[in-house]
Structures are given as C-alpha cells and as structure tokens.
N, CA, C and O atoms as a GROMACS GRO file, in nm:
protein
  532
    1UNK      N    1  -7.940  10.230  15.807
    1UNK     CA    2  -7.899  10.120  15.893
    1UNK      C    3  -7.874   9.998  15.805
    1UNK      O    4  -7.943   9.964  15.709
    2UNK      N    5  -7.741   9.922  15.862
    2UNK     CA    6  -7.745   9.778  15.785
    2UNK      C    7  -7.754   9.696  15.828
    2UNK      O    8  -7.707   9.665  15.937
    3UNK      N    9  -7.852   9.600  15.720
    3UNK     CA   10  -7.935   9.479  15.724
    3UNK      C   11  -7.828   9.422  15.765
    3UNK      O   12  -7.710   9.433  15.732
    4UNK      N   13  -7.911   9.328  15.877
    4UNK     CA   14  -7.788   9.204  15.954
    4UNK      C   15  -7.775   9.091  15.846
    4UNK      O   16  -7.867   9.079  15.766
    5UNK      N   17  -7.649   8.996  15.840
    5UNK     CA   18  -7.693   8.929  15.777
    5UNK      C   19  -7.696   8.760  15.828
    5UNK      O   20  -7.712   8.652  15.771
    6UNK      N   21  -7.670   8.812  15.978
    6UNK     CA   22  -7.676   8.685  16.085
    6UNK      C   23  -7.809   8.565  16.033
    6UNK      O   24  -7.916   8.625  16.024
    7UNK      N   25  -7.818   8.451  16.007
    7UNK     CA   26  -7.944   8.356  16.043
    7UNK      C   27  -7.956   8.382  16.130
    7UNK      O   28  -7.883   8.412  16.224
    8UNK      N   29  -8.138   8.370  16.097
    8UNK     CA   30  -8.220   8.367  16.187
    8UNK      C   31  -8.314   8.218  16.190
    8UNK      O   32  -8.388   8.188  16.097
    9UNK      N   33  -8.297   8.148  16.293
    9UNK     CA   34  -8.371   8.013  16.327
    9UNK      C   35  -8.502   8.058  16.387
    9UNK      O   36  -8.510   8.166  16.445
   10UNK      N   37  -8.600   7.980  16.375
   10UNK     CA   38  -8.749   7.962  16.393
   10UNK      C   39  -8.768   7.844  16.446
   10UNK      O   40  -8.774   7.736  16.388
   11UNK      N   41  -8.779   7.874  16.584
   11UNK     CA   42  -8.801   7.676  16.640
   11UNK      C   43  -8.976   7.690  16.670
   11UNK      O   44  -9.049   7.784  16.703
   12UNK      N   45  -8.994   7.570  16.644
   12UNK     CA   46  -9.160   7.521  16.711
   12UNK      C   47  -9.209   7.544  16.553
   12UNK      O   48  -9.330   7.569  16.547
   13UNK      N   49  -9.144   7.541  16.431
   13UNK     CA   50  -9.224   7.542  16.363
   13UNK      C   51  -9.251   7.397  16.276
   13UNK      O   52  -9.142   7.369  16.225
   14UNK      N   53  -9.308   7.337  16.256
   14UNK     CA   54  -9.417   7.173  16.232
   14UNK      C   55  -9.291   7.147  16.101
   14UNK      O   56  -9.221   7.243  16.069
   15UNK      N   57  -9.281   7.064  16.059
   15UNK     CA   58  -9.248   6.988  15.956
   15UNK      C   59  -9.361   7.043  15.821
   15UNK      O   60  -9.341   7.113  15.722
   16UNK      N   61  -9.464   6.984  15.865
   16UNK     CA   62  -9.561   7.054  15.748
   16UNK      C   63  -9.556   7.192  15.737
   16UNK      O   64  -9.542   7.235  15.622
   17UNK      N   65  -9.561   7.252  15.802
   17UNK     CA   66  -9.583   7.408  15.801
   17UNK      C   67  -9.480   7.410  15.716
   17UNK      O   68  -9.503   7.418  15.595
   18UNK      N   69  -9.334   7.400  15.771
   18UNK     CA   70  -9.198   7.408  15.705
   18UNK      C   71  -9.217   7.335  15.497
   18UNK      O   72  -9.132   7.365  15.413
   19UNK      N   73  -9.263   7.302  15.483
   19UNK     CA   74  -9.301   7.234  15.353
   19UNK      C   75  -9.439   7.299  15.288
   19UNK      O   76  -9.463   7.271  15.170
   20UNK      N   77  -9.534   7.388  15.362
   20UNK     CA   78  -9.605   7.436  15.322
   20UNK      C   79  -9.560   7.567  15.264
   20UNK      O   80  -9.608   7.610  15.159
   21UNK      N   81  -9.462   7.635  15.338
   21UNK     CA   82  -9.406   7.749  15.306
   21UNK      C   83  -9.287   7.758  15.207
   21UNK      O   84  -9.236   7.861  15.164
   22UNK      N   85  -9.254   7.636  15.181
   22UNK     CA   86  -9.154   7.577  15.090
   22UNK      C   87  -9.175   7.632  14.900
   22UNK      O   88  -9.112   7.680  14.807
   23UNK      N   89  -9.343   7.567  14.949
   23UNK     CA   90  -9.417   7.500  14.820
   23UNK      C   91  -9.484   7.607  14.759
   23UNK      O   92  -9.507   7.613  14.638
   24UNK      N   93  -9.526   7.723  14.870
   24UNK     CA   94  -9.549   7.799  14.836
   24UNK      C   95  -9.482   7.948  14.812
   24UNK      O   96  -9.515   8.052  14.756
   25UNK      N   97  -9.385   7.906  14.878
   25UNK     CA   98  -9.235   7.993  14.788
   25UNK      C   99  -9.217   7.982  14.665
   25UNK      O  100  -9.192   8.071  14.584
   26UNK      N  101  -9.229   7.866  14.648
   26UNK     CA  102  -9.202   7.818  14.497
   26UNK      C  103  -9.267   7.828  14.394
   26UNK      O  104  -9.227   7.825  14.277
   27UNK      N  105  -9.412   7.844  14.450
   27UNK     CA  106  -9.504   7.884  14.343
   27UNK      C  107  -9.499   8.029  14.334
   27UNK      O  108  -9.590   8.071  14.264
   28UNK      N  109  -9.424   8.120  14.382
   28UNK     CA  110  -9.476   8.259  14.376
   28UNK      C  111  -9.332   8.300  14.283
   28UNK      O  112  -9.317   8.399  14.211
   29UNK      N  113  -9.208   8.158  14.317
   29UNK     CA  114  -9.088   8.224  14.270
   29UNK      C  115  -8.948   8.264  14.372
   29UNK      O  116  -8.833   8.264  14.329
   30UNK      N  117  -8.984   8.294  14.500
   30UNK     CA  118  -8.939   8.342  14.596
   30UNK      C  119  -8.892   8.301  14.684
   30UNK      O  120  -8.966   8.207  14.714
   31UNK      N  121  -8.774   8.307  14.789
   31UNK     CA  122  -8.705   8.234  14.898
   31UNK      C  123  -8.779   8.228  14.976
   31UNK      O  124  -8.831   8.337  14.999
   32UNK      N  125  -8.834   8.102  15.069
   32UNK     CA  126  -8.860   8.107  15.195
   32UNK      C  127  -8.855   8.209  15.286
   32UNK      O  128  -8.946   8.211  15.369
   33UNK      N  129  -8.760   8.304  15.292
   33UNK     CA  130  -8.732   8.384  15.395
   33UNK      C  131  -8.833   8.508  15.322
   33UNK      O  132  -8.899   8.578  15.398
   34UNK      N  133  -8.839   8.525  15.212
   34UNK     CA  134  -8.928   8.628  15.115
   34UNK      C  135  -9.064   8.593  15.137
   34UNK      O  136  -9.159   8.671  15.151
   35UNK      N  137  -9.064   8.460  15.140
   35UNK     CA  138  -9.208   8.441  15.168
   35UNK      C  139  -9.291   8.515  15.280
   35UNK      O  140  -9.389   8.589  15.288
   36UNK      N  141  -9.156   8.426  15.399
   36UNK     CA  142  -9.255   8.417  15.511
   36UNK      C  143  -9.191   8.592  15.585
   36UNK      O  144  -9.215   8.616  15.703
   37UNK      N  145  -9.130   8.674  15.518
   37UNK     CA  146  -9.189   8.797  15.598
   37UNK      C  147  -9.270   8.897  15.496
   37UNK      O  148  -9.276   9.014  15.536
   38UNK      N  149  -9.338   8.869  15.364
   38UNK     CA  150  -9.406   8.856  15.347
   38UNK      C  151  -9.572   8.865  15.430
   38UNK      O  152  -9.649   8.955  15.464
   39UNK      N  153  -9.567   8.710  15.435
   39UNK     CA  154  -9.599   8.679  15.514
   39UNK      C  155  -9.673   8.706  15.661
   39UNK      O  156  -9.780   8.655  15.696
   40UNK      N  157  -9.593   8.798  15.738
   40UNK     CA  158  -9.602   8.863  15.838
   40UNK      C  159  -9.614   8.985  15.832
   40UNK      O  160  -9.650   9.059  15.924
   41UNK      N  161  -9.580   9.018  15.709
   41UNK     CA  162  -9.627   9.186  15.665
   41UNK      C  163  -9.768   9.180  15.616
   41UNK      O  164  -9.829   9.278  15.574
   42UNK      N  165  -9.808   9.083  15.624
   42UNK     CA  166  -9.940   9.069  15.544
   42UNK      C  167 -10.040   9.083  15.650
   42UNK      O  168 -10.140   9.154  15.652
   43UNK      N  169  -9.984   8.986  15.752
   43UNK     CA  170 -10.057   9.006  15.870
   43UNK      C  171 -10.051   9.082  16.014
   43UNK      O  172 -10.144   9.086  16.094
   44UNK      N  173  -9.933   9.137  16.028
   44UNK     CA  174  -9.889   9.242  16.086
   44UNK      C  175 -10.003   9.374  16.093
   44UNK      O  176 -10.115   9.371  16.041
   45UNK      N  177  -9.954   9.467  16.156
   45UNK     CA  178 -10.030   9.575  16.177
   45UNK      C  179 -10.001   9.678  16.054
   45UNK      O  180  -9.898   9.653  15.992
   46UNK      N  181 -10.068   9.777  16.015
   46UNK     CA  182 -10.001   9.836  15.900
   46UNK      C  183  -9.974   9.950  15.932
   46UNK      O  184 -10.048   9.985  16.024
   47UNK      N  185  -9.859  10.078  15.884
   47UNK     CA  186  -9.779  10.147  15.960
   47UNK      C  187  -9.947  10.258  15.992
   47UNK      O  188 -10.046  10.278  15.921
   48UNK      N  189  -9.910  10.302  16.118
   48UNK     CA  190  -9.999  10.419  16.171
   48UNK      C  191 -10.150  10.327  16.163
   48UNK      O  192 -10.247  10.395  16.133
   49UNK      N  193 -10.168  10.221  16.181
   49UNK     CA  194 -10.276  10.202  16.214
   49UNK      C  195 -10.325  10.102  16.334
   49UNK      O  196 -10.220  10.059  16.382
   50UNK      N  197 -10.440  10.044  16.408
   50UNK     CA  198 -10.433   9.992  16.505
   50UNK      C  199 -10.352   9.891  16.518
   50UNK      O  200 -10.279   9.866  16.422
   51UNK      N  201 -10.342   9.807  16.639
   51UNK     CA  202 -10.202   9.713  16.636
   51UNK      C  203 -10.330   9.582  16.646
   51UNK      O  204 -10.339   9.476  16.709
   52UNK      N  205 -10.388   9.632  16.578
   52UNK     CA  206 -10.486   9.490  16.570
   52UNK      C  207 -10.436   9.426  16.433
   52UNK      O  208 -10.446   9.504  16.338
   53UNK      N  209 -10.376   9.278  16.401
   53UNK     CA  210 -10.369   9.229  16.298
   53UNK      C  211 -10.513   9.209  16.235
   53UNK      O  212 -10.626   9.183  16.279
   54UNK      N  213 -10.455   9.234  16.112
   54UNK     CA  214 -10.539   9.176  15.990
   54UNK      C  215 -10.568   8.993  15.987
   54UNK      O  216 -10.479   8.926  16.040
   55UNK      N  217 -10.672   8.927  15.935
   55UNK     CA  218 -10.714   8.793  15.971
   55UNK      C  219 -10.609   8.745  15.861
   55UNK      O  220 -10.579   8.835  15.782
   56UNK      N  221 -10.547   8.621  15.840
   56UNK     CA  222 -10.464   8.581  15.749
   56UNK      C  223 -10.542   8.500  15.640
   56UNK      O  224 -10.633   8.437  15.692
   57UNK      N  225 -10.534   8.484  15.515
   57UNK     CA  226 -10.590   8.417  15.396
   57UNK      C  227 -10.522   8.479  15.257
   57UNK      O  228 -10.552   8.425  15.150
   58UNK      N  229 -10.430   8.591  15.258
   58UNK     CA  230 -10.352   8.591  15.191
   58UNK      C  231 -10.224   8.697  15.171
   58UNK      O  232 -10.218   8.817  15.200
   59UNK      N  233 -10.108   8.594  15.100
   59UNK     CA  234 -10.021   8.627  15.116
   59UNK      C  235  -9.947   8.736  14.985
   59UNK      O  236  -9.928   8.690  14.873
   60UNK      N  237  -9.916   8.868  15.016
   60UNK     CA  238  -9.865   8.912  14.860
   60UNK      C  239  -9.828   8.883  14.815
   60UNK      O  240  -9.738   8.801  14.836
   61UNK      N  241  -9.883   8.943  14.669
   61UNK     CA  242  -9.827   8.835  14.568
   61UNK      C  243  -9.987   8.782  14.550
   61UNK      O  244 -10.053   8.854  14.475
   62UNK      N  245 -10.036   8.702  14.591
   62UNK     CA  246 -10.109   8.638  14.526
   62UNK      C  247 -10.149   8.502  14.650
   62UNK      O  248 -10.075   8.468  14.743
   63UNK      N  249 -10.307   8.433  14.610
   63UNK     CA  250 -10.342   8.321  14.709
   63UNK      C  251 -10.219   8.230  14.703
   63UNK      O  252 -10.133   8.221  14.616
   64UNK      N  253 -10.235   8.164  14.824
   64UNK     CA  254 -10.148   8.043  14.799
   64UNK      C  255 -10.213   7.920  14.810
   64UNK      O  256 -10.235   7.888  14.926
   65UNK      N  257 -10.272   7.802  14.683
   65UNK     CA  258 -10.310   7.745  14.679
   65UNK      C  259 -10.226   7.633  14.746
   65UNK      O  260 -10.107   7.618  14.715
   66UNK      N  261 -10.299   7.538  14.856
   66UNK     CA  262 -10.227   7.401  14.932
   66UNK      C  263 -10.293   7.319  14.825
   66UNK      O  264 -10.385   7.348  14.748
   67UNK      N  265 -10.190   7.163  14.846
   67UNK     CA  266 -10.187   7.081  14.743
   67UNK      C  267 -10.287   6.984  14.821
   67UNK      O  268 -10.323   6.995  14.938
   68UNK      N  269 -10.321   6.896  14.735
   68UNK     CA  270 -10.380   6.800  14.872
   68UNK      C  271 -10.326   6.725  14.969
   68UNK      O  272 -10.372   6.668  15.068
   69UNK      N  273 -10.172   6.741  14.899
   69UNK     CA  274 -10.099   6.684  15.013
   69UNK      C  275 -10.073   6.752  15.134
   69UNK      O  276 -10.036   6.695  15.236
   70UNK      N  277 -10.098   6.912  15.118
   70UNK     CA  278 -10.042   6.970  15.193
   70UNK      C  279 -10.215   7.020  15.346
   70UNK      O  280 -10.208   7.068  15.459
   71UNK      N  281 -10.329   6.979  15.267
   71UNK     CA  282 -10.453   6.965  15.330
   71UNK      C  283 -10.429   6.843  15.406
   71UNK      O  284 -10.469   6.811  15.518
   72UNK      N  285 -10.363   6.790  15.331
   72UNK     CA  286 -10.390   6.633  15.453
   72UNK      C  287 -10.274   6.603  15.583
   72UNK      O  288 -10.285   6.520  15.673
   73UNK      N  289 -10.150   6.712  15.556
   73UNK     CA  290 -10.082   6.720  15.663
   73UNK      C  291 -10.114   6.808  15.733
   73UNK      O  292 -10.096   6.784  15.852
   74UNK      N  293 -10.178   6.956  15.699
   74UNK     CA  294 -10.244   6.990  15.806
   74UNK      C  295 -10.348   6.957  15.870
   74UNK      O  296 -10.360   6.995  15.987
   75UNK      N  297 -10.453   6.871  15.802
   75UNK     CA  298 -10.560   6.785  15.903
   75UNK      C  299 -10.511   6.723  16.005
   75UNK      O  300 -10.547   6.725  16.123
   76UNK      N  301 -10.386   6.644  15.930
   76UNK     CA  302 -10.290   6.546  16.061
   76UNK      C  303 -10.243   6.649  16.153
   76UNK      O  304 -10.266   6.609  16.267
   77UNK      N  305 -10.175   6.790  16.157
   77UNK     CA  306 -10.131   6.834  16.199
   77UNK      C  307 -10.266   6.884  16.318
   77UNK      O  308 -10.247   6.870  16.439
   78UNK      N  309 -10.356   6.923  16.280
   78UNK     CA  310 -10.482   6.960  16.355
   78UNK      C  311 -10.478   6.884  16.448
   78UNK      O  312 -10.449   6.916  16.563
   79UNK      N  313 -10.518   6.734  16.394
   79UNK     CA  314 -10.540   6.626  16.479
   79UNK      C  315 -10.498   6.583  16.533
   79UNK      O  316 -10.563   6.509  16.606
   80UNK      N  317 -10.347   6.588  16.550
   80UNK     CA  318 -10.265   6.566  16.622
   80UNK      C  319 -10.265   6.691  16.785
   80UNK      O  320 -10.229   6.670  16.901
   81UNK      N  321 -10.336   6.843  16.702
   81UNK     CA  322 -10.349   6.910  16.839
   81UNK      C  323 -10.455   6.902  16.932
   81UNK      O  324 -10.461   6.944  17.048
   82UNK      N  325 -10.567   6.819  16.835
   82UNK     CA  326 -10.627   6.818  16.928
   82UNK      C  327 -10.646   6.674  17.036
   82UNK      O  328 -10.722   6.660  17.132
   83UNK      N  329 -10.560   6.589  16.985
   83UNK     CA  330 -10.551   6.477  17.097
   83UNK      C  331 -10.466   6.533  17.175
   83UNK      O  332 -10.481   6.505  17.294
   84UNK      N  333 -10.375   6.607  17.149
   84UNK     CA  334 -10.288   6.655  17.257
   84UNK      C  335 -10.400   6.712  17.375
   84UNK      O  336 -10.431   6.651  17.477
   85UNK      N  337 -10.454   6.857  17.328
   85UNK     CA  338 -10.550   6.923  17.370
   85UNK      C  339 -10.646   6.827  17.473
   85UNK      O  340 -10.667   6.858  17.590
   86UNK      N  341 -10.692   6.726  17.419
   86UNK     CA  342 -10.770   6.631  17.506
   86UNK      C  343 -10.713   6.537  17.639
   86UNK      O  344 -10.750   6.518  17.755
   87UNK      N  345 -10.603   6.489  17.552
   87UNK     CA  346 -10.503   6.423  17.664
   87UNK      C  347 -10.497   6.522  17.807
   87UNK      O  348 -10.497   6.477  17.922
   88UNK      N  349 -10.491   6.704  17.758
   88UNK     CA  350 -10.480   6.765  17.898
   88UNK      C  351 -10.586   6.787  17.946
   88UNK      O  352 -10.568   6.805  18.066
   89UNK      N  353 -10.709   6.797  17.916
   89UNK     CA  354 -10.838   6.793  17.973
   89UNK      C  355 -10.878   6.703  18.013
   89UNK      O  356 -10.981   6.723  18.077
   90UNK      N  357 -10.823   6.528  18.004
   90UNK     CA  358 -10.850   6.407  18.062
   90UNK      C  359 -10.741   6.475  18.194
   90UNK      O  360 -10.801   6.480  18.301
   91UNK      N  361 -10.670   6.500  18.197
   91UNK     CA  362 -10.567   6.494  18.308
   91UNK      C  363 -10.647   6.634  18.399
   91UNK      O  364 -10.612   6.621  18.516
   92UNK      N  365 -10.691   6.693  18.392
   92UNK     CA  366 -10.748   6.797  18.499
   92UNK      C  367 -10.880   6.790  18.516
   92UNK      O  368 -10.940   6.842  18.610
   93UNK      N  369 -10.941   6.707  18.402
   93UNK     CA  370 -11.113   6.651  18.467
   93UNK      C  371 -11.080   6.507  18.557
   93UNK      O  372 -11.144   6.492  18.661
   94UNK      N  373 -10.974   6.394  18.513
   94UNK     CA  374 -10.978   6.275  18.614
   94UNK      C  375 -10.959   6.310  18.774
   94UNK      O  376 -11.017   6.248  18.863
   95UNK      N  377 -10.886   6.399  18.791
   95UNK     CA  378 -10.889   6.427  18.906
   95UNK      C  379 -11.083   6.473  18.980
   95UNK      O  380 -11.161   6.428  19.065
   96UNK      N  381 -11.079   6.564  18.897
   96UNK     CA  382 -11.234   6.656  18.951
   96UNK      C  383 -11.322   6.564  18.965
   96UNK      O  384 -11.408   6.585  19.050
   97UNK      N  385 -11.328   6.448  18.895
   97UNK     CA  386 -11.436   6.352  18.866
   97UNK      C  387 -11.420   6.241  18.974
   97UNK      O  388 -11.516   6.163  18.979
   98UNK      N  389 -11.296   6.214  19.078
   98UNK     CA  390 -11.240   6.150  19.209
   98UNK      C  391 -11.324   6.269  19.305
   98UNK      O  392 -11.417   6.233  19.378
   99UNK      N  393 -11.291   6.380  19.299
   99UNK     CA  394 -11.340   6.495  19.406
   99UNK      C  395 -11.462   6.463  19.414
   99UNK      O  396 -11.513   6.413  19.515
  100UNK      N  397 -11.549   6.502  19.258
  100UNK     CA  398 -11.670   6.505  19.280
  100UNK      C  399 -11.760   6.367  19.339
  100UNK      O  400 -11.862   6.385  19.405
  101UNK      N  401 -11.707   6.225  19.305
  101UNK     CA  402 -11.746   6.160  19.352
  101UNK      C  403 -11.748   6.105  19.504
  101UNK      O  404 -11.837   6.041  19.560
  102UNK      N  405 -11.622   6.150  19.553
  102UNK     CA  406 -11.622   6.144  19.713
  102UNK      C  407 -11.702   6.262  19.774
  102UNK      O  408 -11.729   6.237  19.892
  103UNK      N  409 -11.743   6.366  19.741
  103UNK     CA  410 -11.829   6.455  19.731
  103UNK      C  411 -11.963   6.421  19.772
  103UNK      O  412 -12.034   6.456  19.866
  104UNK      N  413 -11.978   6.329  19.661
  104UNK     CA  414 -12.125   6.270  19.636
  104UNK      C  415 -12.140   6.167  19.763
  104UNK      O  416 -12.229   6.176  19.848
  105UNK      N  417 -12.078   6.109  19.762
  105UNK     CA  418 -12.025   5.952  19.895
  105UNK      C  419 -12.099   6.039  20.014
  105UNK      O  420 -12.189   6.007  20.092
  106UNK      N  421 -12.026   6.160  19.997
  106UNK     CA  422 -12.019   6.249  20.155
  106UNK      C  423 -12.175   6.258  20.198
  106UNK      O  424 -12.240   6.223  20.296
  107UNK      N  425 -12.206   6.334  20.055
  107UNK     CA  426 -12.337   6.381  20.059
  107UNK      C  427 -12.475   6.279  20.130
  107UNK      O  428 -12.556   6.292  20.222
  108UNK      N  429 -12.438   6.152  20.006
  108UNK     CA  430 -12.477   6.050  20.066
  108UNK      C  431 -12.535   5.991  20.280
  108UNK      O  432 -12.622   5.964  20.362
  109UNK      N  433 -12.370   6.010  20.238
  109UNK     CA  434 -12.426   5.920  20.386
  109UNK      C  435 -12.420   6.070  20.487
  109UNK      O  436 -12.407   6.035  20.604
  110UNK      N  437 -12.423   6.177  20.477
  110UNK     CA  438 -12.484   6.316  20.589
  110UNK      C  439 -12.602   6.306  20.565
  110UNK      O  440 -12.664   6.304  20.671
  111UNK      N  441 -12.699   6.295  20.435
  111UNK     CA  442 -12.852   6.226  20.406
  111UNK      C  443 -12.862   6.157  20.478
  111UNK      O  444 -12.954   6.188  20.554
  112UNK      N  445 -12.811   6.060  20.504
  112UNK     CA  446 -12.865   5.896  20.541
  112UNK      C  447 -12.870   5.966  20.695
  112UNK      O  448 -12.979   5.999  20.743
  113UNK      N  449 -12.756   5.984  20.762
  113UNK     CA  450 -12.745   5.990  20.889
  113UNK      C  451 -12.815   6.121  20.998
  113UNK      O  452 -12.810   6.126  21.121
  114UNK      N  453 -12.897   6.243  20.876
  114UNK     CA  454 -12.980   6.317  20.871
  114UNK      C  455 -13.141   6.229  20.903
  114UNK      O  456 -13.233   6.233  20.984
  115UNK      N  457 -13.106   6.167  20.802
  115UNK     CA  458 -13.276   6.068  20.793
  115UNK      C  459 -13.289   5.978  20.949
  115UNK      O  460 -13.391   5.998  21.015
  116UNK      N  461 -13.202   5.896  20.995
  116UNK     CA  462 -13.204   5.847  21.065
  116UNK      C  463 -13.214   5.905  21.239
  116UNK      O  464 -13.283   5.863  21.331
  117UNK      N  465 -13.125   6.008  21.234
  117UNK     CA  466 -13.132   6.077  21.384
  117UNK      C  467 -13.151   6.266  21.314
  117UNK      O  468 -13.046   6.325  21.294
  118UNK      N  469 -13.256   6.325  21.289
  118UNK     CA  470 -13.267   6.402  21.317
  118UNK      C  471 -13.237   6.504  21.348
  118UNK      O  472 -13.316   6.595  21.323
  119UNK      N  473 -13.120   6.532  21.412
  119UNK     CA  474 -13.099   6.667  21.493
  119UNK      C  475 -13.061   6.758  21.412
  119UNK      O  476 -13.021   6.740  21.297
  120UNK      N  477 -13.080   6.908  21.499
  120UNK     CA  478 -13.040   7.038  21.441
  120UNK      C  479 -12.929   7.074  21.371
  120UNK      O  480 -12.823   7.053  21.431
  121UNK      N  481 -12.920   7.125  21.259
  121UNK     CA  482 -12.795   7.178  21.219
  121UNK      C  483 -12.672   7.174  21.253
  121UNK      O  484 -12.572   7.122  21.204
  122UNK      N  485 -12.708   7.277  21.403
  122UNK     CA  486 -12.555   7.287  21.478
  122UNK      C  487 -12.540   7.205  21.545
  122UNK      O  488 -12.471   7.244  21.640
  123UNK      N  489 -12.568   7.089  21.555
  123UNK     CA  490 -12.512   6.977  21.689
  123UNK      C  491 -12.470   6.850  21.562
  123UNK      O  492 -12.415   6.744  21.591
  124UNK      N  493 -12.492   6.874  21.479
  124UNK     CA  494 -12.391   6.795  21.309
  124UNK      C  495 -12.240   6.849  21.371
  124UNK      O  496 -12.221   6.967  21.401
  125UNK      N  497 -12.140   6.746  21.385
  125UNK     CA  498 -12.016   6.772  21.388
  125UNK      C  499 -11.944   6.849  21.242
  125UNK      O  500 -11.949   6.841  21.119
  126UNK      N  501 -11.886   6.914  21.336
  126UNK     CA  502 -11.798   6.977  21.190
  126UNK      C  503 -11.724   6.895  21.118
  126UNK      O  504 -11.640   6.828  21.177
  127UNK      N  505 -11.744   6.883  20.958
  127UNK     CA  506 -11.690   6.789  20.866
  127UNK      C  507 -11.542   6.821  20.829
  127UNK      O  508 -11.545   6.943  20.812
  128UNK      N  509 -11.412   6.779  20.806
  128UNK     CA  510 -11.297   6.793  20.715
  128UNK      C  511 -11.357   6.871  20.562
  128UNK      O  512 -11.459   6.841  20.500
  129UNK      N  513 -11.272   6.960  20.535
  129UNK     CA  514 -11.297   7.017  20.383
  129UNK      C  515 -11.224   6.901  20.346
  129UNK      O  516 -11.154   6.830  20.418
  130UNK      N  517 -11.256   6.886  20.179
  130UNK     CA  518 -11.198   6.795  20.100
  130UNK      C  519 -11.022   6.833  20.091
  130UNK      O  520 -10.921   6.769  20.120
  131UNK      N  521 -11.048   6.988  20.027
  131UNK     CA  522 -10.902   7.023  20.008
  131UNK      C  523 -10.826   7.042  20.115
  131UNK      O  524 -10.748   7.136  20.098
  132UNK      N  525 -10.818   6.992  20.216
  132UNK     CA  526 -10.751   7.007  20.368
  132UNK      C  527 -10.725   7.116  20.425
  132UNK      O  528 -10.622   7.124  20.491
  133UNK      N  529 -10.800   7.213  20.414
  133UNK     CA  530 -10.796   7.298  20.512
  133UNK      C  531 -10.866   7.283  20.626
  133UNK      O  532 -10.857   7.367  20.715
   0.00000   0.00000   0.00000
C-alpha cells in the first residue's frame, strides 16, 4: 500500500507542546512528524498485545530532556488548566450553594413553625419541591 502524502493537521495542540516537540526533534536529529509518531508508537498498544497503552516517559531513541524553559511553559500550561478547571466548578457549585441555602431558610422556618404549633405530620401542608415539580 502507498503512503499518503496528504498533510496531516493536529488542532488543540498548545503552543508549548508544539515547541516542546520541536526541541526535542532536534535533539534526537529528526522531523517533527518522526518524532511525534514515534511518539505514539511508544505509547500505543504493541502489535498482539492488550490495547492497554503503555504509561509515557519515553520516547525512542532515547529520554527527552525539557529545558527549563520548556518546564516553565508547561507549569504555565498546567496552570492555566487548572483555573480553567476551577472556573467550571465555581459555575456548578454557585448555583448548589443558592439551593442549598434556600434549603436551609426552608428548614429553618418548618422548625420554627413545628416549635410553635405542634401538630402531626400529616396535617403540615404539602411543601413546593425546590426543582418544580
């Protein structure tokens, strides 16, 4: 069979990443594109065996030592996921933390109005669910 020789584009991949794989092309000698399937052969499944990948830490050929420049754009790069990461857990706890406190309000005053008159269970009017059903 013949090798296509169409480009192939890779979107979603970081700026750093893209410069990490650069640098370390370069230290081994090798094109980018050599690298990084490489790369994926490294971590890929290997023929006839489970389709569980192998953990990644190195690439054939040899380690690929990052520069410190290239440690400090992936820290940024980290850190940058994990404010993302947080930004969406502020957005699906602010809500819960409105619920839970009208919750609490509720709780509140069915106490209070428990304490004050007494009566049985079933003669408590039926309450609205929060989520409107």
């Amino acid at each position: 069979m013949a090798k296509s020789v169409l480009p192939w584009s890779l979107k979603g991949v970081s700026p750093e990443a893209r410069e990490i794989a650069k640098k370390a092309a370069a230290q081994q000698g090798i094109t980018i594109g050599e690298w990084v399937s490489r790369a994926i052969r490294d971590v890929g499944p290997e023929p006839g065996a489970a389709s569980e990948p192998r953990p990644a830490g190195r690439v054939s050929g040899g380690p690929v030592v990052a520069s410190p420049e290239d440690e400090e754009a992936l820290r940024a790069a980290v850190r940058e996921r994990i404010y993302a990461a947080e930004e969406q857990v502020a957005h699906v706890v602010g809500p819960l933390q409105d619920i839970i406190e009208r919750m609490a309000r509720r709780l509140t005053r069915l106490e209070e109005a428990t304490a004050e008159n007494p009566e049985p269970a079933a003669q408590i009017p039926e309450q609205r669910r929060l989520d409107g059903w």
